[in-house]
N, C-alpha and C positions, 0 to 999 in steps of 0.2 A: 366374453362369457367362457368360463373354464367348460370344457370338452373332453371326455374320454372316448375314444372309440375301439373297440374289442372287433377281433377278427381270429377267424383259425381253428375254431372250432368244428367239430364234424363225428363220424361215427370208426371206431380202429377198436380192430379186433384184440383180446386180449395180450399183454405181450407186445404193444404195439407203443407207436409213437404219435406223438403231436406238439405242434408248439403253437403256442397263444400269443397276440400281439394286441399292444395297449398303448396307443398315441395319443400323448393327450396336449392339448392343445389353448389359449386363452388367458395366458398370463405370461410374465417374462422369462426367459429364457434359464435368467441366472438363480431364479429363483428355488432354492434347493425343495426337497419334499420327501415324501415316504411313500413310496407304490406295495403296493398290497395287492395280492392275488387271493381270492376267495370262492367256495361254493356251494350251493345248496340243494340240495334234492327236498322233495313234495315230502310235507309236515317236518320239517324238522329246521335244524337253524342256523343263519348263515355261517359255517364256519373258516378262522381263517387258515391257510396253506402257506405263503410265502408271503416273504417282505425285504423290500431291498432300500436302503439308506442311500439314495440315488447319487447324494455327494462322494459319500465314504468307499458307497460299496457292499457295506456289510449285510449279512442276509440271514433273515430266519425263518426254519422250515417247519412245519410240523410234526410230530413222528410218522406219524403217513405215509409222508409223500419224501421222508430223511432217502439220500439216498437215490430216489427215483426222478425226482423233479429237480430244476434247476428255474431260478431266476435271473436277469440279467436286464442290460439295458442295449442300447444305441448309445455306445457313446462321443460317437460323433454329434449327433444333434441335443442329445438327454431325452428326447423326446417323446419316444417308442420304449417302451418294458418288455418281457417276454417272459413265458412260463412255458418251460420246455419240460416234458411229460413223459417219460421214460417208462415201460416196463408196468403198464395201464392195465390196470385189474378192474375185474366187475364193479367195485365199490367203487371205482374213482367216477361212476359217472353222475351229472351234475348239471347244473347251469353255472358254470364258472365267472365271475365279476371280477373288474381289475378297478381299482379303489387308491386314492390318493388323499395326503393331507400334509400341511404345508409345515416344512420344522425350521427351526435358527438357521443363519451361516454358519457351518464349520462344525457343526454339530455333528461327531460322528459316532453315535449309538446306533444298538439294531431299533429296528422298528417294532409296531406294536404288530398285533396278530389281531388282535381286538376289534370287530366292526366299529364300536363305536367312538374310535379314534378317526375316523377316517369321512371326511369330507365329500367326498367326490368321487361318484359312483359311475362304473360304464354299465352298457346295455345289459351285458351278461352274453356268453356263446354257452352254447350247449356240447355237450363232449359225451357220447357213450360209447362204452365197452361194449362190446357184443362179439361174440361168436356165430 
C-alpha cells in the first residue's frame, strides 16, 4: 500500500524558517515519480507550490514561494522529499500536502503543479506565520 507521511510542520514567526518532510513509502524503490508540495487554507483551493522530477531533479516553483522555498530529496534512499520554507510571510500559512504520481523511466521533464495530476496524497501539516 503506497504511503505518504508528512512531518515538520509547526508555528514561525514571520521571516522565519521551516522545512517539511515527505516519506513515502509502498512500492518499488526504482520506480521514478513526481512529488508535489501543495496547500490550502479554509474556502479556498488546493493550490500547488513545488514539484520535483525525483529522477532528473528538475523543479517547479510557483511565483510565491520563486525564491523563498526550496524543494529537494534524500538522495540516498529517494525516499523522503522536503520543502524547505524560507523567509514565511503571513500568507504562507496553510495546511501544506505532499502529493505524488508515478511518470516513465528516464522521463525528465518538470512536473505538474496541477492537483489533479497527482495520485497520492499525505496527511497534510499545518505551518502558520504569526507574530
Amino acid at each position: 500500500e503506497v504511503q505518504l507521511v508528512e512531518s515538520g510542520g509547526g508555528l514561525v514567526q514571520p521571516g522565519g524558517s521551516l522545512r517539511l518532510s515527505c516519506e513515502v513509502s509502498g512500492f518499488t524503490r526504482r520506480r521514478p515519480y513526481c512529488m508535489g508540495w501543495f496547500r490550502q487554507t479554509p474556502g479556498k483551493e488546493r493550490e500547488g507550490v513545488a514539484s520535483l522530477n525525483i529522477g532528473s531533479g528538475n523543479t517547479v516553483f510557483d511565483d510565491s514561494v520563486k525564491g523563498r522555498f526550496t524543494i529537494s530529496q534524500d538522495n540516498a534512499n529517494k525516499r523522503t522529499a522536503y520543502l524547505r520554507m524560507s523567509g514565511l510571510k503571513l500568507e504562507d500559512t496553510a495546511v501544506y500536502y505532499c502529493a505524488f504520481y508515478f511518470i516513465l523511466p528516464r522521463w525528465d521533464g518538470t512536473c505538474s503543479l496541477g492537483r489533479s495530476e497527482y495520485d497520492y496524497w499525505g496527511q497534510g501539516a499545518q505551518v502558520t506565520t504569526s507574530s
